[in-house]
SERO-4910 file (N, C-alpha, C, O; in steps of 0.05 Angstrom, whole numbers):
BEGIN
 pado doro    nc1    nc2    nc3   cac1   cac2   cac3    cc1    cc2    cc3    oc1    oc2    oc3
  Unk    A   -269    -34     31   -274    -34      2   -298    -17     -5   -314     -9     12
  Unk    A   -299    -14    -23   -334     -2    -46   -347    -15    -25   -341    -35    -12
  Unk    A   -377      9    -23   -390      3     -7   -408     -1    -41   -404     11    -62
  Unk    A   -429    -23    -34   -443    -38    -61   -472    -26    -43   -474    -25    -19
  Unk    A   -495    -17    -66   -523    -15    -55   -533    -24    -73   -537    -13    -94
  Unk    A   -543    -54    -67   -558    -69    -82   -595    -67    -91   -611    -71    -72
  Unk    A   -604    -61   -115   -625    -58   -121   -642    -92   -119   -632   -114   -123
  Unk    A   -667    -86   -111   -681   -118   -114   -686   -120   -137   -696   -103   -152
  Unk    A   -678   -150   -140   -679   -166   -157   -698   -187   -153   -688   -209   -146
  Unk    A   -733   -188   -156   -751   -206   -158   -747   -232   -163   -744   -236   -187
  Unk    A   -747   -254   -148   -744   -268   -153   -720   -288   -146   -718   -313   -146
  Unk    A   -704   -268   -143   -665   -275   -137   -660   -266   -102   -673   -256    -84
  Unk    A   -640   -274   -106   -632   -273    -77   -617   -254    -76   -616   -240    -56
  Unk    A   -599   -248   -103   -577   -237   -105   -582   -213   -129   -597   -227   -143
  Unk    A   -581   -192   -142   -585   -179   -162   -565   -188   -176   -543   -194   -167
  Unk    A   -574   -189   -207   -556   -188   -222   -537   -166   -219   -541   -146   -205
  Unk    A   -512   -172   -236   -485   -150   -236   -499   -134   -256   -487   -148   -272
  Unk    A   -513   -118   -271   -520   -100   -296   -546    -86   -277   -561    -70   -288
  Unk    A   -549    -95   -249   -562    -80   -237   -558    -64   -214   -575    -47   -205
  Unk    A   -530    -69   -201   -515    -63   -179   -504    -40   -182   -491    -35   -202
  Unk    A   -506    -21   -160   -498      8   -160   -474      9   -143   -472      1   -120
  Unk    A   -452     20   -161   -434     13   -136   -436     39   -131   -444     52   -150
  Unk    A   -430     54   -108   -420     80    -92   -387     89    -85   -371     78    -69
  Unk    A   -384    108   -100   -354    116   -102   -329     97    -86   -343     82    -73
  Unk    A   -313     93    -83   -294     91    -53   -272    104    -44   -253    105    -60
  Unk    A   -271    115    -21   -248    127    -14   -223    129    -17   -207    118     -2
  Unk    A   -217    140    -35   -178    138    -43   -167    152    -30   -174    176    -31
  Unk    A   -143    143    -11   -128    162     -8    -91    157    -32    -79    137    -40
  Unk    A    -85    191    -33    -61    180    -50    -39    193    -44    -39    217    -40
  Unk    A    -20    181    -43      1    180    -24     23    189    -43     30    171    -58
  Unk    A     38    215    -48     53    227    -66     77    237    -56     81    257    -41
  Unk    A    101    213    -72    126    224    -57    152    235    -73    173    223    -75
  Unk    A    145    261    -86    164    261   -111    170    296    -94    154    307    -79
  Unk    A    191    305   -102    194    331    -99    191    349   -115    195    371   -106
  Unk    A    183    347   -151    175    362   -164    153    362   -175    148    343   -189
  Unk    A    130    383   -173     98    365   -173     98    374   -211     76    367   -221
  Unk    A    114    384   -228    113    386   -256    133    376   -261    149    393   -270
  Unk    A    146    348   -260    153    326   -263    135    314   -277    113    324   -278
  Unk    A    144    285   -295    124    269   -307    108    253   -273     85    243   -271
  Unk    A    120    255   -259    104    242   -238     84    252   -230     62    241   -228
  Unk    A     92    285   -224     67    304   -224     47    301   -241     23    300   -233
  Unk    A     56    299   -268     35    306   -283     19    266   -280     -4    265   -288
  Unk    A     28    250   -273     22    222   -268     -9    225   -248    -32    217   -249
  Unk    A      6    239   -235    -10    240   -198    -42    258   -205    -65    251   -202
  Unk    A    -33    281   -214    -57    301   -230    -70    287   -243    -91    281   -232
  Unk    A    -67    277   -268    -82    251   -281   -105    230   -272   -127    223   -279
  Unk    A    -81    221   -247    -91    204   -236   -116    215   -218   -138    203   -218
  Unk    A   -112    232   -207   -128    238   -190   -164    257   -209   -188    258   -203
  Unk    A   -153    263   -223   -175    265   -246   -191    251   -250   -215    255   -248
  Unk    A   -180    225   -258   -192    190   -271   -210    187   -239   -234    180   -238
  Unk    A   -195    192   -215   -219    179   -195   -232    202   -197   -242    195   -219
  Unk    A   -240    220   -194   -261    238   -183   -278    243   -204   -296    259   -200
  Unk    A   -272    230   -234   -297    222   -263   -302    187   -254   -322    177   -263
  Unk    A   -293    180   -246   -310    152   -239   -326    153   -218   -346    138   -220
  Unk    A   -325    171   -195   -343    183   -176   -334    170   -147   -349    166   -128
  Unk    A   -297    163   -149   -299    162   -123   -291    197   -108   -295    219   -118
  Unk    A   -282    189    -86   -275    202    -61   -243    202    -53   -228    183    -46
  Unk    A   -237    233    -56   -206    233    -60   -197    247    -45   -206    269    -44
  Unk    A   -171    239    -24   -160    246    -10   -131    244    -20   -123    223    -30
  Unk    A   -113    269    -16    -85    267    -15    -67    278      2    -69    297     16
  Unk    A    -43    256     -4    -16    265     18     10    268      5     27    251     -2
  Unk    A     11    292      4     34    302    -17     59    311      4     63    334     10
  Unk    A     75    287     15     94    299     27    107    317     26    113    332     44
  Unk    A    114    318     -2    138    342     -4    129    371      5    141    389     16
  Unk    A    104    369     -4     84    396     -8     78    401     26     75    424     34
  Unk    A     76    380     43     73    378     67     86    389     83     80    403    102
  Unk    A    114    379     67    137    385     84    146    362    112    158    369    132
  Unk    A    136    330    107    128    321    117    162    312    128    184    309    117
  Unk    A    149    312    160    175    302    179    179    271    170    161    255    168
  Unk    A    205    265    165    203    233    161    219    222    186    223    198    184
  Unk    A    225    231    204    249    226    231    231    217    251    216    233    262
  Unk    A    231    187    259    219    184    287    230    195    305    254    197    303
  Unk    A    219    207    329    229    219    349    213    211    370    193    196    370
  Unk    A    228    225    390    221    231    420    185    247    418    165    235    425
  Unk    A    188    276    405    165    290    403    141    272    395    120    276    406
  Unk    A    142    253    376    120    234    362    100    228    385     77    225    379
  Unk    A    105    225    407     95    206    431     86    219    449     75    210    469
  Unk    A     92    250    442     79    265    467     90    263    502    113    260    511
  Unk    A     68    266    515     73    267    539     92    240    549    109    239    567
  Unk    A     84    221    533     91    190    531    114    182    528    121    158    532
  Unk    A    133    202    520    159    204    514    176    208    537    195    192    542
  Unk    A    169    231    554    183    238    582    218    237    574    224    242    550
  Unk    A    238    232    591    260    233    599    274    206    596    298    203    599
  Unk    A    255    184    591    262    153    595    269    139    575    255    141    555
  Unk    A    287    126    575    308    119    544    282    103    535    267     87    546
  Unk    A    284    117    503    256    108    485    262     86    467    279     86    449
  Unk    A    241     63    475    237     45    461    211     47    454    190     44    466
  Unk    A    217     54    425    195     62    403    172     49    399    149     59    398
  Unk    A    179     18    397    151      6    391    139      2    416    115      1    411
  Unk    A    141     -2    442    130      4    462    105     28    472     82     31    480
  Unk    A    136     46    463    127     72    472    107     83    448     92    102    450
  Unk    A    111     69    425     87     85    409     64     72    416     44     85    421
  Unk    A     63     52    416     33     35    425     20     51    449     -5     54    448
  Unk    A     36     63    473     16     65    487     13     99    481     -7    111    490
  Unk    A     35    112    466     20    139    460    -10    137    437    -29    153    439
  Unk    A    -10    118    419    -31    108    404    -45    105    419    -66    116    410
  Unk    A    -51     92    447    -78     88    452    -89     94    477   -108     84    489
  Unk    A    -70    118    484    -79    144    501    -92    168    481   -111    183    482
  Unk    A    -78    164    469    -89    185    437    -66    205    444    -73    228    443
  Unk    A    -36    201    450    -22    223    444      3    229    422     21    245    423
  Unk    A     -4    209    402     13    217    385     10    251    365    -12    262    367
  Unk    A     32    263    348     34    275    354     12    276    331      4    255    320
  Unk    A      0    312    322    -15    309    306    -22    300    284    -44    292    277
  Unk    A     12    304    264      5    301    244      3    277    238    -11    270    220
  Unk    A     19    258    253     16    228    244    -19    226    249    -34    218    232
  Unk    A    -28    234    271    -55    228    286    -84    229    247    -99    214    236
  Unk    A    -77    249    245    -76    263    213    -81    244    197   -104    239    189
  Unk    A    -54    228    188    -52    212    165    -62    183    176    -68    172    155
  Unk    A    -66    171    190    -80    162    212   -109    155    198   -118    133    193
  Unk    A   -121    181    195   -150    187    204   -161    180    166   -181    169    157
  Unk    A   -135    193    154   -141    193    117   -140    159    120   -161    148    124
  Unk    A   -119    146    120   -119    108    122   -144    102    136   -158     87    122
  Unk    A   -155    108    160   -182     95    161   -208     99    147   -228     86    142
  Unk    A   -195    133    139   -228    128    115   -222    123     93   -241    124     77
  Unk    A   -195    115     81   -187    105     54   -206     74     56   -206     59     76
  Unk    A   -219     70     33   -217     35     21   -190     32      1   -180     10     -4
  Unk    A   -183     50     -6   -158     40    -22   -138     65    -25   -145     89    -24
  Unk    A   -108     53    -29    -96     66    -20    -70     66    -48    -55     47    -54
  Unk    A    -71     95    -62    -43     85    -81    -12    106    -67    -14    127    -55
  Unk    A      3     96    -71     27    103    -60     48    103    -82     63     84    -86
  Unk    A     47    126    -94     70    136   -110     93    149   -111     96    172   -102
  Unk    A    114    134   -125    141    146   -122    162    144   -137    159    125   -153
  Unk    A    190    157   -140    204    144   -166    226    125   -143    234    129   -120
  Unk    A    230    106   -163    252     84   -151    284    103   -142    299    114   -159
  Unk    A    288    103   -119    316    112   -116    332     84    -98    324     71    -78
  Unk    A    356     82   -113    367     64    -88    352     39    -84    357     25    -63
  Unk    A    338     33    -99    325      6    -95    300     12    -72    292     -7    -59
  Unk    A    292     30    -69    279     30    -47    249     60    -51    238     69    -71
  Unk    A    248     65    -30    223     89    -21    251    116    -22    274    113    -13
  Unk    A    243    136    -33    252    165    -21    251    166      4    235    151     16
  Unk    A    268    185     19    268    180     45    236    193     63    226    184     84
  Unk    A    229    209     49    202    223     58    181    210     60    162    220     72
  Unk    A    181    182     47    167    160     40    166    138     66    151    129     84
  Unk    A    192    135     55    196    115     84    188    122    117    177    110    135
  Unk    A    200    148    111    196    158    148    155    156    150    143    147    169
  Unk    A    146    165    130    120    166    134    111    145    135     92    146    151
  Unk    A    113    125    127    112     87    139    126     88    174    114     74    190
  Unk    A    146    101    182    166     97    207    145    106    214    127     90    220
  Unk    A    140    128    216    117    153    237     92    136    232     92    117    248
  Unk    A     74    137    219     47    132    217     39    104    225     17    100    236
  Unk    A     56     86    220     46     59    215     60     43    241     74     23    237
  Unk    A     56     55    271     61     63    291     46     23    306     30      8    296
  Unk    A     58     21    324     42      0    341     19     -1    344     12     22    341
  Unk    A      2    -13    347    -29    -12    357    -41     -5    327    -64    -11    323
  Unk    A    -25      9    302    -38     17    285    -32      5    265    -52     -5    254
  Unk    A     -7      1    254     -1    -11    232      7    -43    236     10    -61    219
  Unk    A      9    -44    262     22    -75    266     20    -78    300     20    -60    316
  Unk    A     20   -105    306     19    -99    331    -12   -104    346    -20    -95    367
  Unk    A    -25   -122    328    -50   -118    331    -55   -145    344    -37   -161    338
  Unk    A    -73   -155    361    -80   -179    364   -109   -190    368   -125   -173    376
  Unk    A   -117   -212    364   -141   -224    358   -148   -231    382   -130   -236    398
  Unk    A   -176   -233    390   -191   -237    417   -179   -265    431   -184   -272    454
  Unk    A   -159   -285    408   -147   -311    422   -119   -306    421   -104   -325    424
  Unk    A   -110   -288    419    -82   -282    428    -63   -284    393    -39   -280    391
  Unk    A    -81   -291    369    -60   -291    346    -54   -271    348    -68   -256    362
  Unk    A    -23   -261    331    -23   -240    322    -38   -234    291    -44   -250    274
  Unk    A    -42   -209    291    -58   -195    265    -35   -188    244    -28   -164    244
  Unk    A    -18   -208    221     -4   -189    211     -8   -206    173    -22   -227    171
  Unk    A      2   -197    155      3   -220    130    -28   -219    132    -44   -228    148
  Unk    A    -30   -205    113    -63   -209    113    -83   -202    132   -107   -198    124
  Unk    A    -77   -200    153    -92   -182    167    -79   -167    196    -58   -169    209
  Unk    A   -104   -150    196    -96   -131    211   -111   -112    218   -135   -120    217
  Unk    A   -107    -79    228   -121    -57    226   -126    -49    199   -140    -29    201
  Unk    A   -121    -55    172   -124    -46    159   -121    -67    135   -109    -64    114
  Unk    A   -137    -92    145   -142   -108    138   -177    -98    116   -192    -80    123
  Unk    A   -180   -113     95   -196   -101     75   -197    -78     51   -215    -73     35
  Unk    A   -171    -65     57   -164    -35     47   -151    -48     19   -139    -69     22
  Unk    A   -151    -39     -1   -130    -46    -21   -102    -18    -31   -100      6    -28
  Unk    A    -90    -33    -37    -65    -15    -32    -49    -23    -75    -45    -46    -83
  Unk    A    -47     -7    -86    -29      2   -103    -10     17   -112    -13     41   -120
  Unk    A     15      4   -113     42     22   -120     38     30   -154     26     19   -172
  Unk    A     54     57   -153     55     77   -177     85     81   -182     95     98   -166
  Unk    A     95     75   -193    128     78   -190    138     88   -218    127     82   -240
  Unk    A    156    102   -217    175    115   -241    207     99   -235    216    100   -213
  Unk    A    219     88   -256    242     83   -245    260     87   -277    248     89   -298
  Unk    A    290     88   -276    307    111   -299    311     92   -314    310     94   -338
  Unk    A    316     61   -296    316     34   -314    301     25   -347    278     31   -351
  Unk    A    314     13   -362    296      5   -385    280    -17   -369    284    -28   -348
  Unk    A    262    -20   -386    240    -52   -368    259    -74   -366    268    -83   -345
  Unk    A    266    -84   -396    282   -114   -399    300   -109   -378    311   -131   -375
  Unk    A    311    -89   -358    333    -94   -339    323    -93   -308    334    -93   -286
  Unk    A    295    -91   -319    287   -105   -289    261   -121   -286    241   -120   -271
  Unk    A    270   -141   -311    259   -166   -311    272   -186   -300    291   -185   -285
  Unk    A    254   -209   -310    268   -245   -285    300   -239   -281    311   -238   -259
  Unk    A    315   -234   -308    343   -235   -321    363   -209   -312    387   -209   -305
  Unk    A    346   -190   -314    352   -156   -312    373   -145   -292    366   -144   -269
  Unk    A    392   -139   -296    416   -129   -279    406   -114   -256    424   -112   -240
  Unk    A    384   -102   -249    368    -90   -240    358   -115   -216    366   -116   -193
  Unk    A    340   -133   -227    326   -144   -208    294   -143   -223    284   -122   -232
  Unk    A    283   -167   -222    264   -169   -224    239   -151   -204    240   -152   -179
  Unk    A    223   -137   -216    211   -111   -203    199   -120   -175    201   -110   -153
  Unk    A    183   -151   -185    165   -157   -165    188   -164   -145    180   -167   -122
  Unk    A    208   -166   -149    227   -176   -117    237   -147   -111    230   -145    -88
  Unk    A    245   -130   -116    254   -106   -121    229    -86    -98    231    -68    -81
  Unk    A    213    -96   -106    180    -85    -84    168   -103    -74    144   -101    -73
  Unk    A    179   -125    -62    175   -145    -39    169   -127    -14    148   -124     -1
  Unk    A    197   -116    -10    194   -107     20    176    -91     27    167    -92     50
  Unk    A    164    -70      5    140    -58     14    119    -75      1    101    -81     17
  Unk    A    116    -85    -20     90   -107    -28     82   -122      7     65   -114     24
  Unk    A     97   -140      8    100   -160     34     94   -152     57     74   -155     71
  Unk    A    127   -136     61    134   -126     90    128   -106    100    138   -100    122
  Unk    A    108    -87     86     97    -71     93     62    -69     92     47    -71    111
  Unk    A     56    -64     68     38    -67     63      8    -89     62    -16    -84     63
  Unk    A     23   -113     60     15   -139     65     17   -138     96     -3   -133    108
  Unk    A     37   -141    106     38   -143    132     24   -128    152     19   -134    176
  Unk    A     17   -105    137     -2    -88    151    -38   -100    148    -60    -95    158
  Unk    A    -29   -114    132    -63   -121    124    -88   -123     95   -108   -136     89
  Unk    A    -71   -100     86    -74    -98     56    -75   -117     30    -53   -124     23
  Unk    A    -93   -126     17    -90   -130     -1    -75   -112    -29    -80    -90    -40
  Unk    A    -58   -128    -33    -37   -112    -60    -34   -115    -81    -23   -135    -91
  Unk    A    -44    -95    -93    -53   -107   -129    -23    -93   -143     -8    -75   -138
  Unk    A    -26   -111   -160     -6   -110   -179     12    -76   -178     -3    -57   -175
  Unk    A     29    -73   -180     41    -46   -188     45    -37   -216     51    -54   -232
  Unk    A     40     -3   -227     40     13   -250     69     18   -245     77     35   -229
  Unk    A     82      4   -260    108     17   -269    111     31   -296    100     25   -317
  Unk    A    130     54   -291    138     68   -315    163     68   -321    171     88   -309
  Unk    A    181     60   -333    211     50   -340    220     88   -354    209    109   -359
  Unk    A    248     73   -354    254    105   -364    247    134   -365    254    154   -377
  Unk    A    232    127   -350    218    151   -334    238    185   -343    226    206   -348
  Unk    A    269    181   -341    275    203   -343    286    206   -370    304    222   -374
  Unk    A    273    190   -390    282    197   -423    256    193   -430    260    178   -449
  Unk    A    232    195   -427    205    183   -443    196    200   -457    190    221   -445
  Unk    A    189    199   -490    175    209   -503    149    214   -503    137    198   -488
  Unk    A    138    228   -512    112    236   -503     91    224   -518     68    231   -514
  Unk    A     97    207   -537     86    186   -544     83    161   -519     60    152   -520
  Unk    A     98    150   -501    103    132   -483     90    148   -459     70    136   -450
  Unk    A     98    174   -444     80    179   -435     48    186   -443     32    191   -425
  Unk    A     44    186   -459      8    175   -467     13    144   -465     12    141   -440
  Unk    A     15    132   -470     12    103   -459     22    102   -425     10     85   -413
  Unk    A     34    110   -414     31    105   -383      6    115   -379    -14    100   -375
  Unk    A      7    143   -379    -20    156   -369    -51    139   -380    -70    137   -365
  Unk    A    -49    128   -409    -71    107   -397    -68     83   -397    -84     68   -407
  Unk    A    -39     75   -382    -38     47   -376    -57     52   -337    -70     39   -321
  Unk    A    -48     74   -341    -57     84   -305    -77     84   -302    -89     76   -283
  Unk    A    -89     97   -328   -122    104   -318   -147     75   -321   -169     71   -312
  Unk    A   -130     63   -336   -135     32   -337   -136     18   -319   -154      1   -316
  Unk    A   -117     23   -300   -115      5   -265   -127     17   -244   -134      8   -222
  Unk    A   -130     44   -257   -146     55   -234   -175     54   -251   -180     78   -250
  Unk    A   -194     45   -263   -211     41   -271   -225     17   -263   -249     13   -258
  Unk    A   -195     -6   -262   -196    -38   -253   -195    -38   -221   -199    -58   -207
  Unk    A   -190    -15   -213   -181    -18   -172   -196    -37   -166   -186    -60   -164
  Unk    A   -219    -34   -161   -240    -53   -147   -236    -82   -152   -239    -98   -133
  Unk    A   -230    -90   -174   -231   -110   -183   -210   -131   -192   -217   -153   -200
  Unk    A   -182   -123   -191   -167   -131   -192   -159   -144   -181   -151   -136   -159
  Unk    A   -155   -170   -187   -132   -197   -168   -119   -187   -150    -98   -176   -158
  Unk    A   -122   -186   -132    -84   -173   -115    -69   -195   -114    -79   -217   -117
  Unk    A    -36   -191   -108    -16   -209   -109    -28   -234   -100    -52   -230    -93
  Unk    A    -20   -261    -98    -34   -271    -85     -9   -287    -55     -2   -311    -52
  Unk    A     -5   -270    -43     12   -275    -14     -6   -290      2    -31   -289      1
  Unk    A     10   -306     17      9   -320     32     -2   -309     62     15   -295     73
  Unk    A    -24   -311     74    -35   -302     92    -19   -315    122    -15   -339    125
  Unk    A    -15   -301    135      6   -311    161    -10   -336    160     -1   -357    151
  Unk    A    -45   -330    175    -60   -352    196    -68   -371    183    -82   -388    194
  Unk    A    -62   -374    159    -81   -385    136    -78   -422    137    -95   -437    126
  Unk    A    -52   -433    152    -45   -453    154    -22   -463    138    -17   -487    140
  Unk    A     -9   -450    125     16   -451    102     40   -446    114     60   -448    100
  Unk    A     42   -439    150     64   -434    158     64   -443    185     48   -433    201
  Unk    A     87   -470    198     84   -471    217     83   -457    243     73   -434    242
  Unk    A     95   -469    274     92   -445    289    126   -430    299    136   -421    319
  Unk    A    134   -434    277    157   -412    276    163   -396    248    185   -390    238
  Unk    A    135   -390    240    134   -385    213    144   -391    191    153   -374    175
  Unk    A    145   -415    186    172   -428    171    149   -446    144    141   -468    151
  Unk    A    142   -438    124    129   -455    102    129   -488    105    150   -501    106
  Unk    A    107   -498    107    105   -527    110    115   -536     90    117   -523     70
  Unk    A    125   -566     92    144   -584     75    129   -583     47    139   -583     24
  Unk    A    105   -582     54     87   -593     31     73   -567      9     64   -570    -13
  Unk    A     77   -543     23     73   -521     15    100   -511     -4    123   -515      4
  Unk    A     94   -499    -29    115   -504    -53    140   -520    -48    162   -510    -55
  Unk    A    141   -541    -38    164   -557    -44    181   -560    -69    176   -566    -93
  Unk    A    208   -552    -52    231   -557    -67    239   -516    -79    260   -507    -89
  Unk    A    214   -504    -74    222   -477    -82    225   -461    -45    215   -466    -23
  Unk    A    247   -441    -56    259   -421    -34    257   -397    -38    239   -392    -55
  Unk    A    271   -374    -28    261   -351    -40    230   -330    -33    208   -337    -24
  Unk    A    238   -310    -40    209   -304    -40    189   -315    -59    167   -322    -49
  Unk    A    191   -317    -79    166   -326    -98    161   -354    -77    136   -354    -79
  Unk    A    165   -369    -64    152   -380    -37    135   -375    -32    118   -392    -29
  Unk    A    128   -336    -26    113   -344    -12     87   -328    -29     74   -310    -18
  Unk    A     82   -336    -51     61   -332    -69     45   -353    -78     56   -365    -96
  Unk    A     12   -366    -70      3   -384    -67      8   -399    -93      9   -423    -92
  Unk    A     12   -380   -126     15   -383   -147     47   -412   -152     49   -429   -170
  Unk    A     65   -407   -127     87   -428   -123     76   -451   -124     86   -467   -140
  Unk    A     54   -461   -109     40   -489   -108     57   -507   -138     50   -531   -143
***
């Protein structure tokens, strides 16, 4: 997170908040659209404006622009790969920590450790990530790195922590849908279940705290009246980063799940589902 450089405060232990300097924090931002003069484009530009006048530190990954491989392979693993029928999560762990994966993941890698926070933008296709999106979660977020981690008593590190445990993470999404249809009711799907699997199963699971998501509905009919209200519904959350509630998920180790990960009796009883597993269920 924000690194904080506290001025003394005589007398206090603690400085007041109207005296506290915060020092920029590292964004990295994660851009997965294929037209960069798109309303997304112009989203991402924006955005990236709003941090670097607040005075953080900006890093980006513009796949498309990259040209970014999304295909796990054989090559990913280097020498580590050889001739021997590949089992991936194995075999990436120990190319990870010989140091031979291949570069460019090695790359995006290096932006996530000096990120404190992390936004990841994209338009909804298919209910899901673009495929350029996804593979860069497949590739990067590799054994030993994104998961796969373990604690000096043998837990595993996942749901709240991890390698990349402390980092905060925000989705940016465009989707063609009106809102009301992907609300509680919405033929669509309610958004927050709709971005579970990366809220949760990705992102969470990697370690991250996950603040709320900027959605933009109708994305491909919006007036330009409505885009000025996205653009500063955005510059609003990115103004709030630091400080924002993140979801509030359920931490693996936290005691809310027995030892087959299964929600204790007493932990939201009588509710199923994912909203389960949001402390807010109580």
């Amino acid at each position: 997170m924000a690194r904080f450089l506290h001025m003394l405060a005589i007398g206090h232990s603690i400085a007041p908040r109207s005296r506290v300097i915060i020092e920029g924090m590292n964004v990295l931002w994660v851009f997965a659209h294929p037209e960069p003069r798109s309303l997304s484009g112009a989203l991402r530009d924006d955005g990236l404006r709003t941090l670097r006048e607040l005075g953080h530190h900006v890093r980006q990954s513009d796949l498309y622009a990259m040209k970014w491989n999304p295909v796990v392979d054989a090559a990913d693993f280097g020498a580590e790969a050889g001739d021997e029928r590949l089992v991936v999560g194995a075999t990436s762990a120990r190319a990870h920590a010989r140091g031979e994966l291949s570069a460019d993941i090695v790359a995006e890698q290096e932006k996530l450790t000096w990120a404190d926070a992390v936004v990841v933008q994209f338009p909804l296709w298919w209910y899901g990530l673009p495929a350029i999106l996804k593979g860069w979660f497949d590739r990067v977020f590799v054994k030993g790195f994104g998961y796969g981690i373990r604690a000096e008593d043998g837990r595993t590190l996942r749901y709240g922590e991890g390698r990349l445990a402390g980092k905060r993470a925000m989705v940016v999404l465009t989707a063609g849908a009106r809102e009301p249809a992907m609300g509680p009711r919405g033929v669509n799907g309610a958004l927050d279940e709709v971005l579970f699997p990366l809220h949760h199963g990705t992102l969470f699971y990697a370690g991250m705290s996950v603040l709320p998501p900027v959605a933009v509905y109708g994305a491909d009919r919006l007036p330009d009246n409505e885009f000025a209200e996205a653009r500063d519904r955005l510059r609003e959350r990115l103004r709030a980063m630091e400080t924002t509630d993140p979801i509030p998920f359920r931490p693996q180790n936290g005691g809310d799940y027995d030892e087959d990960l299964v929600l204790r009796p007493d932990r939201a009883p009588g509710i199923t589902g994912l909203g389960a597993h949001l402390t807010r269920a109580e």
